[in-house]
Backbone as XML, in Angstrom:
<?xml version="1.0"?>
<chain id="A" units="angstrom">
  <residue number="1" name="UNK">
    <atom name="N" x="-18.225" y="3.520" z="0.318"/>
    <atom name="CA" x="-17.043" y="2.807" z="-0.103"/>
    <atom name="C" x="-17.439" y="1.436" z="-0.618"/>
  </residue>
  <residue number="2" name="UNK">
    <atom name="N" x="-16.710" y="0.988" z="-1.308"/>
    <atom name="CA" x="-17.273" y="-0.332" z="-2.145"/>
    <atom name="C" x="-16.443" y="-1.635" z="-1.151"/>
  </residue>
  <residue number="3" name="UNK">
    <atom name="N" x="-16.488" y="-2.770" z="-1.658"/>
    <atom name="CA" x="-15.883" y="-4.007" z="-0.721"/>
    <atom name="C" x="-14.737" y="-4.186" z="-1.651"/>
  </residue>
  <residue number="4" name="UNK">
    <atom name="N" x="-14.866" y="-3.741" z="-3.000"/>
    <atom name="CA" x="-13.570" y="-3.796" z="-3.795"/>
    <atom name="C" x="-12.438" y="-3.133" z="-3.007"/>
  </residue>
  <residue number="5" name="UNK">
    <atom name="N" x="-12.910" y="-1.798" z="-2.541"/>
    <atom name="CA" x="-11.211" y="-0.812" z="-1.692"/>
    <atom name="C" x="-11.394" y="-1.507" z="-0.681"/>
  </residue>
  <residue number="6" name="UNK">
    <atom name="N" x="-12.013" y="-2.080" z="-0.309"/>
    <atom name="CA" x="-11.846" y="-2.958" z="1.315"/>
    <atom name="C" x="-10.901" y="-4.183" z="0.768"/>
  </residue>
  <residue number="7" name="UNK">
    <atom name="N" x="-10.995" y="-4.894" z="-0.097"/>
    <atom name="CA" x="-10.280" y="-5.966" z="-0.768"/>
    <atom name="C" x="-8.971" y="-5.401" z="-1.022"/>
  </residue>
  <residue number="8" name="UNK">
    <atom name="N" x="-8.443" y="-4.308" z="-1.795"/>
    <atom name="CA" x="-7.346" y="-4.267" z="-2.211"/>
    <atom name="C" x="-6.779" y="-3.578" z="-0.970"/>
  </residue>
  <residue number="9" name="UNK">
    <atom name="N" x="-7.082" y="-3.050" z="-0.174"/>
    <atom name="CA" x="-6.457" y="-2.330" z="0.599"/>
    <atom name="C" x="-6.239" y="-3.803" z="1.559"/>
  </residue>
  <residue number="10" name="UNK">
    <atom name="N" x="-6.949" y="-4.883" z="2.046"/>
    <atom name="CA" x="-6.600" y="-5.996" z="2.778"/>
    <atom name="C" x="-5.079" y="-7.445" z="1.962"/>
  </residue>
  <residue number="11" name="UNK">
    <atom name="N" x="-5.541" y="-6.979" z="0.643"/>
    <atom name="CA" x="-4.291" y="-7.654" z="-0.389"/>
    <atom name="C" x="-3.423" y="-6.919" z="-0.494"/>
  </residue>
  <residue number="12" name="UNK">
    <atom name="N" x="-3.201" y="-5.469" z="-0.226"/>
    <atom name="CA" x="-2.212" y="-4.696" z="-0.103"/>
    <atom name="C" x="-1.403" y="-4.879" z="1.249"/>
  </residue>
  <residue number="13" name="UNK">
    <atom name="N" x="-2.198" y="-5.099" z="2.511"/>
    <atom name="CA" x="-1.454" y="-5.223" z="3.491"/>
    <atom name="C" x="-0.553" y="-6.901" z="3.546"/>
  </residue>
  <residue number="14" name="UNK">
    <atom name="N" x="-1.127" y="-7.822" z="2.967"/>
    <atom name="CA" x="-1.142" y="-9.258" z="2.751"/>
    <atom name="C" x="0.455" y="-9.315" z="2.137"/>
  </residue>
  <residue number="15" name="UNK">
    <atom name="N" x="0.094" y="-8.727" z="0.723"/>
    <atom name="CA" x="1.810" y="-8.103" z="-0.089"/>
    <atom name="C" x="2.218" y="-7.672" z="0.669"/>
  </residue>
  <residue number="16" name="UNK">
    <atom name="N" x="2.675" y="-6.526" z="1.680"/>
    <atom name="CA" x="3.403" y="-6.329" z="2.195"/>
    <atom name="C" x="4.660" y="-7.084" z="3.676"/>
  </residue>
  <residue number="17" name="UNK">
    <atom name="N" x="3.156" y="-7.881" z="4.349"/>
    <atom name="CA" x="3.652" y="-9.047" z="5.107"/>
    <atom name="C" x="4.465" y="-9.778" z="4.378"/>
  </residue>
  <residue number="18" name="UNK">
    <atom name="N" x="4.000" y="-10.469" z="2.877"/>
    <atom name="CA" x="4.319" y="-11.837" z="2.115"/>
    <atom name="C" x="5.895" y="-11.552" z="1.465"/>
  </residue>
  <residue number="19" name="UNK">
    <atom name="N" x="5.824" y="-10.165" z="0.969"/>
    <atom name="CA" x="7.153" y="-9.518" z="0.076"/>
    <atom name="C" x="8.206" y="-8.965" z="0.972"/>
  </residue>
  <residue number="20" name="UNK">
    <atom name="N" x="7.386" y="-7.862" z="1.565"/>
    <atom name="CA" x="8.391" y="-6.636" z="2.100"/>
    <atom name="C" x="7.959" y="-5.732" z="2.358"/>
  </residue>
  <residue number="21" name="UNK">
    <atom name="N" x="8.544" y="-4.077" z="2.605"/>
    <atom name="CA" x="8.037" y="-2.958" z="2.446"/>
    <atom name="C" x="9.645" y="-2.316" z="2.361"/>
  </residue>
  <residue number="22" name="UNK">
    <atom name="N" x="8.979" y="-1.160" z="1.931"/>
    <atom name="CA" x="10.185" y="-0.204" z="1.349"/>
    <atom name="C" x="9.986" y="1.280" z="1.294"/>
  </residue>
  <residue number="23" name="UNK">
    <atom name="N" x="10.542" y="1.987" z="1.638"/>
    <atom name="CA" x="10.445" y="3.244" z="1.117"/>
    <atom name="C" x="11.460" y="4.183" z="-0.051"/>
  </residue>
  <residue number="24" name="UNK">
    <atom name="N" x="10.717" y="4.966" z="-0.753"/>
    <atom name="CA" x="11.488" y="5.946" z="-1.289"/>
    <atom name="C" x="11.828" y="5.419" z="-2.849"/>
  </residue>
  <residue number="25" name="UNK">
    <atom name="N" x="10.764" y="4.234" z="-3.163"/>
    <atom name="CA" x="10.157" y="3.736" z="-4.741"/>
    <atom name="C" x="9.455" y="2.780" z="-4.286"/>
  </residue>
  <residue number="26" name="UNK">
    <atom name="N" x="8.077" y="2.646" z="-5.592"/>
    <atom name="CA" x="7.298" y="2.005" z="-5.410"/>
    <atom name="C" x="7.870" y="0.519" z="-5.254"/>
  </residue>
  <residue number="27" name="UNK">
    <atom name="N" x="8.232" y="0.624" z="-6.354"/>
    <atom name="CA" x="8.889" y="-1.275" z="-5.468"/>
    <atom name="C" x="10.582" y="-1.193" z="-5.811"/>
  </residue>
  <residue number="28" name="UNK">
    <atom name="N" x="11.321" y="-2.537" z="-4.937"/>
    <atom name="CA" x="12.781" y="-2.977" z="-5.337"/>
    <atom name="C" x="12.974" y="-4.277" z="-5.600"/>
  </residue>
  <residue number="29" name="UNK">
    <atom name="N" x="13.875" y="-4.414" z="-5.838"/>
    <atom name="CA" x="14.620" y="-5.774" z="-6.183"/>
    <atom name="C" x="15.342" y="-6.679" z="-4.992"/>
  </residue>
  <residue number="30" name="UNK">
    <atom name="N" x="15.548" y="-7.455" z="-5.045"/>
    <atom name="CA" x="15.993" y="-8.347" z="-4.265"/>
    <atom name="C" x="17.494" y="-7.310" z="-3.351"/>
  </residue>
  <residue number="31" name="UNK">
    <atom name="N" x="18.141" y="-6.589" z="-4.511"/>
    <atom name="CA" x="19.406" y="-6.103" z="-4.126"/>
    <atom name="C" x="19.391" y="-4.471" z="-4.063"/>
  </residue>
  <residue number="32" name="UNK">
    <atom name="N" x="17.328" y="-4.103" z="-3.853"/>
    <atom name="CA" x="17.591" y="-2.894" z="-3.190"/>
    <atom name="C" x="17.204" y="-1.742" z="-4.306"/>
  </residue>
  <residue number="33" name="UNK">
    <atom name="N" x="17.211" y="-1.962" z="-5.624"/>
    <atom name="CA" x="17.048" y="-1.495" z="-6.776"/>
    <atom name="C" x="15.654" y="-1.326" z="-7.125"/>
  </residue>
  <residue number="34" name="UNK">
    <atom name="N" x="15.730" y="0.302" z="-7.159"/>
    <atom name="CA" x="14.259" y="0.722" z="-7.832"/>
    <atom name="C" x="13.994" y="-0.392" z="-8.857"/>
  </residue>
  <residue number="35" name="UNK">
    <atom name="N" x="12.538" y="-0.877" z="-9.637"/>
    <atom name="CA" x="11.982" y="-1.886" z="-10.261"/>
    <atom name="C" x="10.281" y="-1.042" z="-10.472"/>
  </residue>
  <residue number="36" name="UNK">
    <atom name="N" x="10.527" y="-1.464" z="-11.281"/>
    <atom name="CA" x="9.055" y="-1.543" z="-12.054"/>
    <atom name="C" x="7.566" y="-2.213" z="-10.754"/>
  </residue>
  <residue number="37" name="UNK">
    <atom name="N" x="6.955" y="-1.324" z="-10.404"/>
    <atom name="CA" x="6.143" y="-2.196" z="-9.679"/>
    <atom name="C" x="5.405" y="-3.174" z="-10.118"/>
  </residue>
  <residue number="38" name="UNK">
    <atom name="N" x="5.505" y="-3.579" z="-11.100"/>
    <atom name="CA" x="5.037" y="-4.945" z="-11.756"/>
    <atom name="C" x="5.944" y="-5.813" z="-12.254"/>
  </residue>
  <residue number="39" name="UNK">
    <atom name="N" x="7.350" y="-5.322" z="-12.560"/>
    <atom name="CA" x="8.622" y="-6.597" z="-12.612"/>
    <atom name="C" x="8.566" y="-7.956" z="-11.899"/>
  </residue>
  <residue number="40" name="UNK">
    <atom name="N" x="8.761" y="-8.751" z="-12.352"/>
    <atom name="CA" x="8.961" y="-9.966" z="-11.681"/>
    <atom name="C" x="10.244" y="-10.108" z="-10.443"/>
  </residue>
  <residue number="41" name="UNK">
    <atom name="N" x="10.755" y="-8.911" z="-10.649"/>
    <atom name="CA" x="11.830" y="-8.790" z="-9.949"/>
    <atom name="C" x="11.645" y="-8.164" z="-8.581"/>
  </residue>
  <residue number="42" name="UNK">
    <atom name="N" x="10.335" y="-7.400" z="-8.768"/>
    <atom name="CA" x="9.829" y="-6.456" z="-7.571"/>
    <atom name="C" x="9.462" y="-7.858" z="-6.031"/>
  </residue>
  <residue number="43" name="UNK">
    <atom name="N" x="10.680" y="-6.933" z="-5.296"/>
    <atom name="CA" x="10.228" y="-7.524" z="-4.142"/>
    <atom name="C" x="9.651" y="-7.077" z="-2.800"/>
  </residue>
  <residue number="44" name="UNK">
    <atom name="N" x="9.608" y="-5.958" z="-2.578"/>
    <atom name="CA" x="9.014" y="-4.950" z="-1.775"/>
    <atom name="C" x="8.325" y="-3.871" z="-2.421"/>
  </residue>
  <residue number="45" name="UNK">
    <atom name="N" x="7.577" y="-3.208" z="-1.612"/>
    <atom name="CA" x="6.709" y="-2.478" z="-2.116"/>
    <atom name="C" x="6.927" y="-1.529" z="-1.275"/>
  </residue>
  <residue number="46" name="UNK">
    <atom name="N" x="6.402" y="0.017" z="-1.500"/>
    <atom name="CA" x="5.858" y="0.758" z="-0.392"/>
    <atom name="C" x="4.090" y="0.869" z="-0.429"/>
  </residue>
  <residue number="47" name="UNK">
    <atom name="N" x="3.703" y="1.624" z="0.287"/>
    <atom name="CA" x="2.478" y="1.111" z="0.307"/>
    <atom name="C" x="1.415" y="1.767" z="-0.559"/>
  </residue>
  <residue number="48" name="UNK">
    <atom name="N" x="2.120" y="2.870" z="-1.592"/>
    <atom name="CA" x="1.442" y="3.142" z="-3.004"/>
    <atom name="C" x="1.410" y="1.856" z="-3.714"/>
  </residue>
  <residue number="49" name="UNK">
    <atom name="N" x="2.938" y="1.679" z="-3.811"/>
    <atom name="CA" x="3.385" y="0.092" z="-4.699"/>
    <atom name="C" x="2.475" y="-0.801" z="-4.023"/>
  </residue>
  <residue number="50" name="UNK">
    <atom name="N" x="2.056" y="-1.149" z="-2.871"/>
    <atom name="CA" x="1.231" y="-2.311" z="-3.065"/>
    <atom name="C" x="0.013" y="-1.914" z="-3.443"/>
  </residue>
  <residue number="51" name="UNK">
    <atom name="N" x="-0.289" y="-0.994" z="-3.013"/>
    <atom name="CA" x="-2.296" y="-0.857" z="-3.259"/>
    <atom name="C" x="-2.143" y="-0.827" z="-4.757"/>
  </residue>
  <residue number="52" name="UNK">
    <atom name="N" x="-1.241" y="-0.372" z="-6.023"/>
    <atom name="CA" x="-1.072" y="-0.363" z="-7.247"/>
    <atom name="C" x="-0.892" y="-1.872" z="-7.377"/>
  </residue>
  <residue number="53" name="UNK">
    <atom name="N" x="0.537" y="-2.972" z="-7.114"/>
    <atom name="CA" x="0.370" y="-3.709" z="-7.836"/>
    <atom name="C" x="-0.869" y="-4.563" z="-7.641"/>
  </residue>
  <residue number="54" name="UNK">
    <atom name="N" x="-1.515" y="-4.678" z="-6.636"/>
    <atom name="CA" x="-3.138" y="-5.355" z="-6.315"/>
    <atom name="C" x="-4.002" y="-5.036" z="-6.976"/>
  </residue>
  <residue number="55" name="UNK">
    <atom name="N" x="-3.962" y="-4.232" z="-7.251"/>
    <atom name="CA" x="-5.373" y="-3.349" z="-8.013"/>
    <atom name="C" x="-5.086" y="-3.214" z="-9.479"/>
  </residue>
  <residue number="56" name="UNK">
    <atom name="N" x="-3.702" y="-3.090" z="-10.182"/>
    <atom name="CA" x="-3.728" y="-3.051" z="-11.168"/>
    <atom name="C" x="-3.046" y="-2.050" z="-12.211"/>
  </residue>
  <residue number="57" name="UNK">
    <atom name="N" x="-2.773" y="-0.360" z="-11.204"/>
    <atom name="CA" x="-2.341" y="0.155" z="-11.723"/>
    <atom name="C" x="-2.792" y="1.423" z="-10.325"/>
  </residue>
  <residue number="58" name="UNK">
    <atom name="N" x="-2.709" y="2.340" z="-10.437"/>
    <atom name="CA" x="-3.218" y="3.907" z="-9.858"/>
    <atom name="C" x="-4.083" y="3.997" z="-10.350"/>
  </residue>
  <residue number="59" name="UNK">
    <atom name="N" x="-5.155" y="4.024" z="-11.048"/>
    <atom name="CA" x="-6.073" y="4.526" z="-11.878"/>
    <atom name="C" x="-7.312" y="3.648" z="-10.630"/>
  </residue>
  <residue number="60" name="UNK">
    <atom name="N" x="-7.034" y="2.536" z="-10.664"/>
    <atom name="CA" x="-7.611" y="1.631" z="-9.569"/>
    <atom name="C" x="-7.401" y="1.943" z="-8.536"/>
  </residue>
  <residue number="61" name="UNK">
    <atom name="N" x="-7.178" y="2.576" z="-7.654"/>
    <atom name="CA" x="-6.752" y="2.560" z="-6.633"/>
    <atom name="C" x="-7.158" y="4.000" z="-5.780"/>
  </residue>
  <residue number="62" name="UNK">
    <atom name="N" x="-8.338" y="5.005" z="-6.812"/>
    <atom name="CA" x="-8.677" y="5.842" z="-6.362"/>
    <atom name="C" x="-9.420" y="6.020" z="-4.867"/>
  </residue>
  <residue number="63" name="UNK">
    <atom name="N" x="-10.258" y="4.771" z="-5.383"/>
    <atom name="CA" x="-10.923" y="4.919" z="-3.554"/>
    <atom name="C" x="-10.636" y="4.594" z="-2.806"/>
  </residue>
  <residue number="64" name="UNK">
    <atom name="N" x="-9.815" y="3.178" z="-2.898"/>
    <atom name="CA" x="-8.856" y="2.837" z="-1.827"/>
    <atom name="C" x="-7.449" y="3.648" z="-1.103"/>
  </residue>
  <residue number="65" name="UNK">
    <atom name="N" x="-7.507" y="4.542" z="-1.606"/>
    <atom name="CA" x="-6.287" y="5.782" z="-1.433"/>
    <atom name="C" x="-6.986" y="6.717" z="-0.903"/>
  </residue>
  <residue number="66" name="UNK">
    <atom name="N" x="-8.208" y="7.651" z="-1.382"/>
    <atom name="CA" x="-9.470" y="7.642" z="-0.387"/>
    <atom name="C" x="-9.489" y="7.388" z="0.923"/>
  </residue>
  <residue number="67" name="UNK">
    <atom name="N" x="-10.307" y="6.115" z="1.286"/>
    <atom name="CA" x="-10.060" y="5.543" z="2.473"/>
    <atom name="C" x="-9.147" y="5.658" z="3.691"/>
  </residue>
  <residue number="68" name="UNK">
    <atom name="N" x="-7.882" y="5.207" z="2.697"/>
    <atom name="CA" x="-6.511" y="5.651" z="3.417"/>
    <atom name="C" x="-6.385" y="6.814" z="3.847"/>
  </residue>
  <residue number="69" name="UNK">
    <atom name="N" x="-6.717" y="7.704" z="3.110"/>
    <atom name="CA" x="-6.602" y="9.409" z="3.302"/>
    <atom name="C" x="-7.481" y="9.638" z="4.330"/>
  </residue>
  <residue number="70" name="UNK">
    <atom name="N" x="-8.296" y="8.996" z="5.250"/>
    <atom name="CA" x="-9.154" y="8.949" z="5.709"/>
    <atom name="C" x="-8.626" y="8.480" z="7.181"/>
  </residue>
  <residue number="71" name="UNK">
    <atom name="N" x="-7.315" y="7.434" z="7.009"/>
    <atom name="CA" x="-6.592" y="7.204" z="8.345"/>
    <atom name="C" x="-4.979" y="7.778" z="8.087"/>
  </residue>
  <residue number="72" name="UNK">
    <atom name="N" x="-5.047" y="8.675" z="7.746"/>
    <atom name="CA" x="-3.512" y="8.982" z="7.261"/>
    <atom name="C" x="-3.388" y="10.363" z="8.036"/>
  </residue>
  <residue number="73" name="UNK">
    <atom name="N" x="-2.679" y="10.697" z="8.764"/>
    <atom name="CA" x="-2.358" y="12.157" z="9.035"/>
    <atom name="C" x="-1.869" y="13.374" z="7.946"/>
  </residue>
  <residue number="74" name="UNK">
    <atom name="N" x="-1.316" y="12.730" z="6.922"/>
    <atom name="CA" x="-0.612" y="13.067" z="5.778"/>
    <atom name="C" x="-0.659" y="12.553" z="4.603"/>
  </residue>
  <residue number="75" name="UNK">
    <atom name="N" x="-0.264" y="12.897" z="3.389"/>
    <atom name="CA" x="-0.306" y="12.102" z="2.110"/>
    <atom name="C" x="0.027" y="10.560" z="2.355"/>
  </residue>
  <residue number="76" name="UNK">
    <atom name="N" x="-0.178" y="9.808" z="1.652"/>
    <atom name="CA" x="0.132" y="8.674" z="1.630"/>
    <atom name="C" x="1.374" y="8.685" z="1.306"/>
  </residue>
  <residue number="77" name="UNK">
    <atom name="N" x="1.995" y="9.028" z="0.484"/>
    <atom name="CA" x="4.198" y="8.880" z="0.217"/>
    <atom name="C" x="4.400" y="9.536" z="1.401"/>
  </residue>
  <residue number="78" name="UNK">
    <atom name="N" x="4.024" y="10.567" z="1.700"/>
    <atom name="CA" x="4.813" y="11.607" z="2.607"/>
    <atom name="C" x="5.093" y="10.509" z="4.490"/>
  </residue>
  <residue number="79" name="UNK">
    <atom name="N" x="3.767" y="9.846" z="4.206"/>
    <atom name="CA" x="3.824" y="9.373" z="5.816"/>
    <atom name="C" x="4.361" y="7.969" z="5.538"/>
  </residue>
  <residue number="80" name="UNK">
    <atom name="N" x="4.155" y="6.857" z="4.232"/>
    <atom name="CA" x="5.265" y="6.090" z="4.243"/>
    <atom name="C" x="6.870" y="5.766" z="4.222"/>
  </residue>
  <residue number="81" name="UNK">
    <atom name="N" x="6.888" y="7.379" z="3.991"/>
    <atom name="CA" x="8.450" y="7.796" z="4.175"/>
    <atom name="C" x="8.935" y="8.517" z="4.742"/>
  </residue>
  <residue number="82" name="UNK">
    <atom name="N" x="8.230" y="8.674" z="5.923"/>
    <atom name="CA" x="8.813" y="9.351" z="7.297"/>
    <atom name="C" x="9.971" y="8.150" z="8.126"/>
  </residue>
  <residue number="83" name="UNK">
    <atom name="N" x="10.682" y="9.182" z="8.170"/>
    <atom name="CA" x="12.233" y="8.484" z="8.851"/>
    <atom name="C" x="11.267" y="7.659" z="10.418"/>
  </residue>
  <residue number="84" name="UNK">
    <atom name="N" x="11.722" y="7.060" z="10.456"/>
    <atom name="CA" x="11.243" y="5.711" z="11.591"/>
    <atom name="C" x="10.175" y="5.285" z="11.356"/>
  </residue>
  <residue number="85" name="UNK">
    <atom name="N" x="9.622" y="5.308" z="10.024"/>
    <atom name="CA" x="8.151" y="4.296" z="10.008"/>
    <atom name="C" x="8.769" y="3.071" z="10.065"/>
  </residue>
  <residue number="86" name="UNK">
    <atom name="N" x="8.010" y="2.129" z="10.237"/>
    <atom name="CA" x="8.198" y="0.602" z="10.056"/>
    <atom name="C" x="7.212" y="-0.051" z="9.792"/>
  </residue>
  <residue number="87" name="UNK">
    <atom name="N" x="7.153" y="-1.196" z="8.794"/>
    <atom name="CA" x="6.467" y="-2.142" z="7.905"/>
    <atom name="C" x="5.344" y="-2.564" z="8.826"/>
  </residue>
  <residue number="88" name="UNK">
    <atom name="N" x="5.498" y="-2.882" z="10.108"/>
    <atom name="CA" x="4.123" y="-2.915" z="10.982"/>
    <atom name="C" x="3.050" y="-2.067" z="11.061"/>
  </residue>
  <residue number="89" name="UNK">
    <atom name="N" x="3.893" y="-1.121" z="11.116"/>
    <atom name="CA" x="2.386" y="0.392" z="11.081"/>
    <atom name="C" x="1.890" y="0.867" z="9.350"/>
  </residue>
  <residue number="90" name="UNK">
    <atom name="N" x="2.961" y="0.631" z="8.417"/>
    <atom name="CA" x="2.546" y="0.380" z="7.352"/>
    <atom name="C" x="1.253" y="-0.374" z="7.118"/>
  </residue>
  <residue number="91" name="UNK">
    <atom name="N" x="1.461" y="-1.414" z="7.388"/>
    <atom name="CA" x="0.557" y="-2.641" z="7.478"/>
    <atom name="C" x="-1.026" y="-2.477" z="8.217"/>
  </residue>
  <residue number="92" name="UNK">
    <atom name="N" x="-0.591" y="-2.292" z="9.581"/>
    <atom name="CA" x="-1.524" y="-1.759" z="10.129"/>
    <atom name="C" x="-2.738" y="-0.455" z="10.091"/>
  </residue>
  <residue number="93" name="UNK">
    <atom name="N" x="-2.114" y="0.616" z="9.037"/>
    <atom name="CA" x="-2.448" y="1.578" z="9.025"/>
    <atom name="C" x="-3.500" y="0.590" z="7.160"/>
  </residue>
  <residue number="94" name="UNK">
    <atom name="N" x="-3.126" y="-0.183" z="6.856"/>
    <atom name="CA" x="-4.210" y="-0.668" z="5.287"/>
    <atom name="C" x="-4.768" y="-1.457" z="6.316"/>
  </residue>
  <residue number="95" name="UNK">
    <atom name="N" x="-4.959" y="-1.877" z="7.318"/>
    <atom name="CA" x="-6.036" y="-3.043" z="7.845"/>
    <atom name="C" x="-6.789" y="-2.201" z="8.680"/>
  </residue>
  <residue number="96" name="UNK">
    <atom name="N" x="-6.301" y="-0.989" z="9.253"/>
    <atom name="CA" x="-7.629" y="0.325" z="9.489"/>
    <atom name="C" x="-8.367" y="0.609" z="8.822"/>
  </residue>
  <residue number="97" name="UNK">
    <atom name="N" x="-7.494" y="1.211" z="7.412"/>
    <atom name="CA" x="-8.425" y="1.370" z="6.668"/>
    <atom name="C" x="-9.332" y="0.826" z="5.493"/>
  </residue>
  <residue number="98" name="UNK">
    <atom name="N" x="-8.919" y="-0.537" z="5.214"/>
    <atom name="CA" x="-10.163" y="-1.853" z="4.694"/>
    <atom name="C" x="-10.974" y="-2.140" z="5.797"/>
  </residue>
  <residue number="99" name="UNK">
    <atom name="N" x="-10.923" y="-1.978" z="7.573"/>
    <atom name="CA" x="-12.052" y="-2.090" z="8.214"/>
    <atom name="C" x="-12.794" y="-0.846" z="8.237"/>
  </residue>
  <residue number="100" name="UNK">
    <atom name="N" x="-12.259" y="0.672" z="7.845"/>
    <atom name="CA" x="-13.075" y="1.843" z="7.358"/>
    <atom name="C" x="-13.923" y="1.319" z="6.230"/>
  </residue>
  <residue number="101" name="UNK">
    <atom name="N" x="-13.422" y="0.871" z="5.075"/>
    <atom name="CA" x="-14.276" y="0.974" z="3.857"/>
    <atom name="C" x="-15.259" y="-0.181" z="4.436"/>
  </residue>
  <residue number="102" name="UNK">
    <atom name="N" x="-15.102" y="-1.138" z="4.627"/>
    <atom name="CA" x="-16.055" y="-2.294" z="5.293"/>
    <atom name="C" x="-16.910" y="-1.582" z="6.029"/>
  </residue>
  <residue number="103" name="UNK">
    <atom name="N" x="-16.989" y="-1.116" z="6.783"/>
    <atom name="CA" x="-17.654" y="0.060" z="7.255"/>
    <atom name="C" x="-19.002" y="0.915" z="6.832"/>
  </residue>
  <residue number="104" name="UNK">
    <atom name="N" x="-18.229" y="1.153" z="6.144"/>
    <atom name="CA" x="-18.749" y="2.148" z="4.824"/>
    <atom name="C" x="-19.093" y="1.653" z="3.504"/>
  </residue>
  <residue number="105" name="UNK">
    <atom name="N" x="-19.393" y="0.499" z="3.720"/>
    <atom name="CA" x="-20.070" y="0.158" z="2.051"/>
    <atom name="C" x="-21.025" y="-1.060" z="2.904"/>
  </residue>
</chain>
């Protein structure tokens, strides 16, 4: 694993503390409204939406999704949008796995 997916996956959890978290679109708006995960308007994320807007896009974000897949029981959407997650274990579950890739590179 490189220190780059250790980086975005630690700026991904960072966005999520700093903004929000969300489920069920990559990011919203102040009033709750799907948004462009790169809008200026985007104020939460889920935690595709953050490891994307950090990194740049999905295309970036291959190994760091990787990683994740690595502490995830399930897909990454599927387990950020399980009915009673909450933004802590969100969080917690990208600072597992940037101390995996740290690890590993």
């Amino acid at each position: 694993m490189s220190a780059q997916a250790a980086a975005d996956l630690r700026a991904a959890a960072k966005l999520l503390r700093e903004k929000g978290w969300t489920q069920g679109q990559l990011a919203r708006d102040g009033l709750g409204v799907g948004v462009d995960l790169f809008s200026t308007r985007a104020c939460s994320f889920c935690m595709s939406g953050a490891l994307e807007r950090v990194s740049g896009g999905w295309y970036n974000t291959r190994e760091s999704a990787r990683v994740l897949g690595a502490v995830l029981p399930t897909p990454i959407s599927e387990w950020n949008d399980a009915p009673g997650r909450t933004a802590d274990e969100v969080i917690a579950a990208l600072e597992q796995a940037a101390t995996l890739a740290e690890a590993q590179s």
